[in-house]
C-alpha positions as a Python dict, from the first residue, in 0.01 Angstrom:
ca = {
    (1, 'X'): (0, 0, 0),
    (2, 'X'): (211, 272, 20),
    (3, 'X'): (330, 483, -270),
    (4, 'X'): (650, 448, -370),
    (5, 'X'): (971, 687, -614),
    (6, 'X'): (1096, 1046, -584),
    (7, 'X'): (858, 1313, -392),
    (8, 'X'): (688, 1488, -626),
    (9, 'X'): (638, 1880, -569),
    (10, 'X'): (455, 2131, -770),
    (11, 'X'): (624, 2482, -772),
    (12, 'X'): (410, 2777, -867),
    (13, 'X'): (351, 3160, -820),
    (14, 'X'): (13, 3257, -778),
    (15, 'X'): (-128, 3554, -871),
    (16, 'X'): (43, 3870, -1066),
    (17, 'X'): (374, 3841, -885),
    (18, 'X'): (611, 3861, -1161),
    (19, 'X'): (978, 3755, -930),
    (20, 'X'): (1060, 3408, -983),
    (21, 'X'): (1384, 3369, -848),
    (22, 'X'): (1287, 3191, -549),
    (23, 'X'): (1072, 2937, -681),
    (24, 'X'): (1330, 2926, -925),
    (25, 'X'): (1579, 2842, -654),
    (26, 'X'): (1399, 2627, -436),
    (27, 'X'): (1276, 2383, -715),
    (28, 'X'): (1631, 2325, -808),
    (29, 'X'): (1711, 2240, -478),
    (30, 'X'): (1428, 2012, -452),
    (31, 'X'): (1528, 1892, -760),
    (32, 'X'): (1906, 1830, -687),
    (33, 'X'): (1786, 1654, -393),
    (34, 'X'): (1648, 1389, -584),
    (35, 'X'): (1233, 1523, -569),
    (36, 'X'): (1038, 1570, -876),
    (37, 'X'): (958, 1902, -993),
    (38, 'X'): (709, 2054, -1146),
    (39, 'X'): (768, 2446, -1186),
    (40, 'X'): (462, 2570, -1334),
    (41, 'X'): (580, 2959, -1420),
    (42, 'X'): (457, 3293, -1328),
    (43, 'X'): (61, 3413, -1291),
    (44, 'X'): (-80, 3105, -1233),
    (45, 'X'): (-437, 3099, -1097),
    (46, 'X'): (-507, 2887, -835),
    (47, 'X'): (-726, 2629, -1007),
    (48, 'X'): (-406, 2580, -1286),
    (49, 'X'): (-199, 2489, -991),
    (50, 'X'): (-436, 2270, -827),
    (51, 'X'): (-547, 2136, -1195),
    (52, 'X'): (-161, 2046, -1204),
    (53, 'X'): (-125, 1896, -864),
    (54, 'X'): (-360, 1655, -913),
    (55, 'X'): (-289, 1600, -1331),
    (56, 'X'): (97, 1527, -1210),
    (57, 'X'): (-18, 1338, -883),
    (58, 'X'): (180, 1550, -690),
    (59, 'X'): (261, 1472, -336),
    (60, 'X'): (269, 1890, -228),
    (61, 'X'): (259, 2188, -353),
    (62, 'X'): (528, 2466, -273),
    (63, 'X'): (392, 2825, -314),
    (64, 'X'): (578, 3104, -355),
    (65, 'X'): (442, 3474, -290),
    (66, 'X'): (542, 3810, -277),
    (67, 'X'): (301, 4028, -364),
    (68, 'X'): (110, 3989, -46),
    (69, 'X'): (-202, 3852, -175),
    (70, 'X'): (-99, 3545, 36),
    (71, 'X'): (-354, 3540, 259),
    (72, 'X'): (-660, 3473, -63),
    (73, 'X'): (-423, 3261, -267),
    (74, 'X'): (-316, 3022, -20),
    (75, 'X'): (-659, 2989, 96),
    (76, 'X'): (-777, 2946, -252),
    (77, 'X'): (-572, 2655, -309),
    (78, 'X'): (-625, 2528, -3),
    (79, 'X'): (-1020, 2536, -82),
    (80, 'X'): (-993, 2369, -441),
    (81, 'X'): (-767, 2114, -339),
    (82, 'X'): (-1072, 2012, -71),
    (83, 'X'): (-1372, 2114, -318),
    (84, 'X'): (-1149, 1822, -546),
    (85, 'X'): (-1075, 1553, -281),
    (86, 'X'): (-736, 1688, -310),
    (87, 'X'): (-638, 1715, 84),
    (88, 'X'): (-364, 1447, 63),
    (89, 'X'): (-141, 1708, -112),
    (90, 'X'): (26, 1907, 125),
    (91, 'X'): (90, 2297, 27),
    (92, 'X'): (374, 2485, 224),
    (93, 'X'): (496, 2813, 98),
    (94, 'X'): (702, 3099, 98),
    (95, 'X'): (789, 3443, 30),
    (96, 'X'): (695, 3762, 204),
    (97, 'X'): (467, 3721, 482),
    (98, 'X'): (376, 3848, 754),
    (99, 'X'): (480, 3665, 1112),
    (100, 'X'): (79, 3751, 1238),
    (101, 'X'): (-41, 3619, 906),
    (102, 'X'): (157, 3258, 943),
    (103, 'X'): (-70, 3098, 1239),
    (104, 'X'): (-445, 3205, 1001),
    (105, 'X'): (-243, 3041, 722),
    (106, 'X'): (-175, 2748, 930),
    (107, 'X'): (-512, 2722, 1088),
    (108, 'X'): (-658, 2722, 725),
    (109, 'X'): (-413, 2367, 667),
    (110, 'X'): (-114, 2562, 521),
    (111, 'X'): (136, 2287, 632),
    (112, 'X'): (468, 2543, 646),
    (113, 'X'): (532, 2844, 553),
    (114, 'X'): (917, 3004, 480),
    (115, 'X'): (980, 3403, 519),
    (116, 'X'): (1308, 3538, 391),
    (117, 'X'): (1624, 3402, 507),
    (118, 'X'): (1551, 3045, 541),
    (119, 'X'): (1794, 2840, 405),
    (120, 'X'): (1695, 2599, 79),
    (121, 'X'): (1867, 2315, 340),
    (122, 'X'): (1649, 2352, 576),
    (123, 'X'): (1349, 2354, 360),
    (124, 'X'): (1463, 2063, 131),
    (125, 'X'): (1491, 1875, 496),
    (126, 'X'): (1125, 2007, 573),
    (127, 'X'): (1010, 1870, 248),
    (128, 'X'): (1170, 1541, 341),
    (129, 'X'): (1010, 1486, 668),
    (130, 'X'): (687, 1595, 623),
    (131, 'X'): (581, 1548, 289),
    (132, 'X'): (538, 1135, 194),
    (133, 'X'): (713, 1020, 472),
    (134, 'X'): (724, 685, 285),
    (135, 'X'): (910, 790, -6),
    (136, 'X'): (1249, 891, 164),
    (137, 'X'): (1531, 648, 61),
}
């Protein structure tokens, strides 16, 4: 039976990054498009956002990073979410990363990631068709 309602994404910045205004922005447009949110702040660790992923049955998680520890804290959370039997929620991300560093991040079961200039539109429609296919309306 599949699951039905609204997408539900967590938002979070790992780490010590301390600029939000991109999560900021792309959980409102999430939001706005009719997804659940879950924004979970600045400097969380990666077992706080994987504890919330699976506390708020989330359906993905969207990191954001800019402080170019991506490479370790996608792969953290990536490694917790299978250590907890986690897989089924997809993580895509964003921020500033490297083009080299996006196929190791993919190859490690990052499902997307976002460098600057993408448009919330296009990642909003990303979110759509990848994440819970089932739930679009």
């Amino acid at each position: 039976m599949g699951v039905t309602g609204p997408i539900r994404v967590v938002v979070a910045k790992p780490g010590l990054d301390g600029h939000d205004r991109g999560a900021k922005v792309i959980a409102r447009a999430l939001r706005d498009a009719g997804m659940e949110v879950i924004y979970t702040g600045l400097h969380q660790t990666p077992e706080q956002i994987v504890d919330t992923a699976i506390q708020e049955d989330a359906d993905a998680i969207g990191l954001s990073v800019l402080s170019g520890a991506h490479n370790t804290l996608f792969a953290k959370v990536i490694d917790l979410l299978r250590d907890r039997e986690a897989e089924d929620i997809m993580v895509f991300g964003g921020g500033i990363i490297p083009e080299e560093d996006i196929p190791p991040l993919k190859a490690k079961g990052v499902a997307e990631i976002f460098t600057p200039g993408a448009t919330t539109t296009a990642i909003v429609e990303w979110v759509r068709t990848h994440v819970r296919q089932s739930a679009q309306a």
